[in-house]
C-alpha positions as CSV (number, residue, x, y, z in Angstrom):
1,X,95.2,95.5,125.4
2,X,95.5,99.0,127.1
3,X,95.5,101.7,125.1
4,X,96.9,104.0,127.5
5,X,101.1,103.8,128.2
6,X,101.8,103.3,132.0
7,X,103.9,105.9,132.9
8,X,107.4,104.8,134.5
9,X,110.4,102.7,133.0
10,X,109.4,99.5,135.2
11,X,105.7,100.1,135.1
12,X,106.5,100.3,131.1
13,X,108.5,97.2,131.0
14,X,106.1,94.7,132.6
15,X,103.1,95.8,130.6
16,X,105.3,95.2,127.3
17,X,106.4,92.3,128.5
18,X,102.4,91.5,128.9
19,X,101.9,92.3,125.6
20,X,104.4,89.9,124.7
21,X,105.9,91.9,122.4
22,X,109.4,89.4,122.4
23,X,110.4,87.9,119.3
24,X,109.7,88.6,115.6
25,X,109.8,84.3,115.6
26,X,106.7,83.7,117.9
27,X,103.6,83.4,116.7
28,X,100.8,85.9,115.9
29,X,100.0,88.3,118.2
30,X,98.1,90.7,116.6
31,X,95.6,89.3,113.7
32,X,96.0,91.3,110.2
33,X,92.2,91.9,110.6
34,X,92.2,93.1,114.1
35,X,90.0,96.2,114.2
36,X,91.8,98.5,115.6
37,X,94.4,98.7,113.1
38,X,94.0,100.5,109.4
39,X,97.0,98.8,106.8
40,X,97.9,99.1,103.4
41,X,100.1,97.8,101.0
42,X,102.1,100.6,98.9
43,X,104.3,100.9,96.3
44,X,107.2,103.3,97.5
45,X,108.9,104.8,94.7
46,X,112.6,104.6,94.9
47,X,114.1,106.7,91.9
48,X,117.5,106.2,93.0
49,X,117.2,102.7,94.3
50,X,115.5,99.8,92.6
51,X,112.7,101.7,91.4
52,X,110.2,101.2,93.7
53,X,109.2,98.9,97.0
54,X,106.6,97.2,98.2
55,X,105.7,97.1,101.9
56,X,102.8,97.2,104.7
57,X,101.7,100.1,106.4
58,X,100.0,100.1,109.1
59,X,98.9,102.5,111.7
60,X,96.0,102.9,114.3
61,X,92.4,103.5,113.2
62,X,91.1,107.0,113.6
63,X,89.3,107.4,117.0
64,X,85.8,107.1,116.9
65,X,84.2,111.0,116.4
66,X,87.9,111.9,115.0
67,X,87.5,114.6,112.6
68,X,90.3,113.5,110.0
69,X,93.6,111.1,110.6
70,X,95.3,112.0,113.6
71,X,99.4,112.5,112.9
72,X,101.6,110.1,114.4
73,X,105.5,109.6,115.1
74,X,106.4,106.8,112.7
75,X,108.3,103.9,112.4
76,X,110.1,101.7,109.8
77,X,110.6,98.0,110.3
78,X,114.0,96.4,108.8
79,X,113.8,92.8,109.0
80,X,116.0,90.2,109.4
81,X,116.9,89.0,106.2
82,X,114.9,91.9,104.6
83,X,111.8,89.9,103.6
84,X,108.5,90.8,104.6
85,X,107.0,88.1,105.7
86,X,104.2,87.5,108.7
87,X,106.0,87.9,111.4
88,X,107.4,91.0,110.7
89,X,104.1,92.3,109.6
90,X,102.8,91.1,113.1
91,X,106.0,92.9,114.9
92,X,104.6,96.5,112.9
93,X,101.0,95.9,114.0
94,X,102.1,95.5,117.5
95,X,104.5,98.5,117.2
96,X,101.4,100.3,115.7
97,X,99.3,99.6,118.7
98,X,101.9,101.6,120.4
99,X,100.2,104.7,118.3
100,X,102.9,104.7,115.4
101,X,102.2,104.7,111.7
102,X,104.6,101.7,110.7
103,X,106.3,100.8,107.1
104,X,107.6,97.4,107.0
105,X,109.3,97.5,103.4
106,X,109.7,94.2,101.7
107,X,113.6,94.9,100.8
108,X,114.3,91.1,99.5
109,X,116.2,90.0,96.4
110,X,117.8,93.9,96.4
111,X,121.3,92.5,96.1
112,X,122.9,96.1,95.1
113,X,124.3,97.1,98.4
114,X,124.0,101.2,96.7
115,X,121.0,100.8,95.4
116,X,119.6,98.9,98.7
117,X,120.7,102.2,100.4
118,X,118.5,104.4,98.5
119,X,115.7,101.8,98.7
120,X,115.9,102.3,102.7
121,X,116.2,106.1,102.6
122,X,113.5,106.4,99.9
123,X,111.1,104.3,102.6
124,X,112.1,106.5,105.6
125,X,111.6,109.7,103.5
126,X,108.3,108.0,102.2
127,X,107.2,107.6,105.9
128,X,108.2,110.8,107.5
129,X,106.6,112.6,104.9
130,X,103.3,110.9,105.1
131,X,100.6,113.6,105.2
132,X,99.7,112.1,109.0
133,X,103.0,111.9,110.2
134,X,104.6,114.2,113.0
135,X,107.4,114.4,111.1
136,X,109.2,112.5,113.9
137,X,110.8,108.8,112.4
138,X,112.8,106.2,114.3
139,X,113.7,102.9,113.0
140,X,113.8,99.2,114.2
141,X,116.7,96.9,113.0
142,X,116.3,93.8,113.7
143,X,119.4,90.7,112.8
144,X,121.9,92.0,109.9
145,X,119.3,94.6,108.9
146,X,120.0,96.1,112.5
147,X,123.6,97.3,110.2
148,X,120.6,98.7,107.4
149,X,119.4,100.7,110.5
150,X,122.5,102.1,111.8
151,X,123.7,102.9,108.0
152,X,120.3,105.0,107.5
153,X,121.0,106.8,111.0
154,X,124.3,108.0,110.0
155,X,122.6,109.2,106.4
156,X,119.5,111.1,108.0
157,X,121.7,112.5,111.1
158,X,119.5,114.3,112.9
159,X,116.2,113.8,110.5
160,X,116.0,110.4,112.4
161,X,115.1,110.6,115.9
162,X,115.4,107.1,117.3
163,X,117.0,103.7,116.1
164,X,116.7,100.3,117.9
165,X,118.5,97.5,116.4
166,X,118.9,94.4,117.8
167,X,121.8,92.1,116.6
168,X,119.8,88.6,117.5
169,X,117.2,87.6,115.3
170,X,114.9,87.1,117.5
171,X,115.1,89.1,120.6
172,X,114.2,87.1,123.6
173,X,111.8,88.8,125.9
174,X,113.4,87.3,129.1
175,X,116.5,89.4,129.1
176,X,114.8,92.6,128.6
177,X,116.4,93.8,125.2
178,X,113.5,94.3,123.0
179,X,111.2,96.5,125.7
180,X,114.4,98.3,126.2
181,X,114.8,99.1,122.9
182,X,110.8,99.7,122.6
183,X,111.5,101.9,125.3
184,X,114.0,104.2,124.4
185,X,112.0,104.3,120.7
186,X,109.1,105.3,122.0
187,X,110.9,107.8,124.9
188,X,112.6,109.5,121.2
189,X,109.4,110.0,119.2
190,X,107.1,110.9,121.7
């Protein structure tokens, strides 16, 4: 993959849809023990939630001759039907590629729809706060959890910088929707 992003909307859309990034349901892009990518799995404490969340967090390794972690815009993953499972955490490596830092919070069996809330704003606050992020967050919604998304943008106002949500399941890569939305995510955070 190039690690430079071509510059111009069209240029920009066509290498995306090289990449293939297309649909949360196809199958792995982006191997867990691809090299190029540093992950983790944290606990997120949610004092106002559940208690705490589990996730995968993932962001690019440091460049070789890097003196420290460089900081990065960041990005949290809502998935449909809130479960972490492998494709989601292969649609936040491929976002991470991108040069985000990526939480993908594993929000299943959180039936409290208050308490969900707080789980979500706890992970967002978690991530924009992390001592290599810019500072700058948008979030992906992807399915019902693109309502998760929208619900956390009208909570953090104008402490959220982009949100992408996609009301399919599985956005299809041949009518353009997820490299638009990739688009106008990364347009916001960089």
């Amino acid at each position: 993959m190039t690690k430079q992003r071509p510059s111009g909307r069209r240029a920009f859309l066509s290498w995306m849809a090289q990449l293939g990034v297309a649909s949360a349901a196809c199958a792995q892009q982006v191997p867990a023990s691809d090299g190029r990518l540093v992950s983790a799995r944290p606990r997120v404490p949610s004092p106002h939630g559940h208690g705490d969340i589990a996730g995968y967090f993932v962001r690019p390794r440091p460049r070789a001759g890097a003196s420290g972690p460089e900081t990065l815009p960041a990005v949290l993953v809502l998935a449909e039907g809130r479960e972490l499972t492998p494709p989601v955490e292969d649609v936040a490596r491929r976002v991470a590629l991108e040069s985000f830092m990526v939480l993908a919070p594993d929000l299943m069996g959180r039936g409290d729809p208050a308490r969900l809330t707080e789980d979500i704003h706890a992970a967002a606050l978690w991530l924009k706060q992390h001592a290599d992020s810019t500072g700058r967050l948008g979030v992906i919604g992807v399915g019902a959890s693109g309502m998760l998304a929208r619900a956390l943008a009208a909570r953090m106002g104008r402490e959220l910088h982009a949100v992408v949500f996609f009301d399919d399941a599985a956005p299809a890569s041949t009518d353009g929707t997820w490299e638009r939305g990739m688009l106008s995510l990364i347009k916001s955070l960089t």
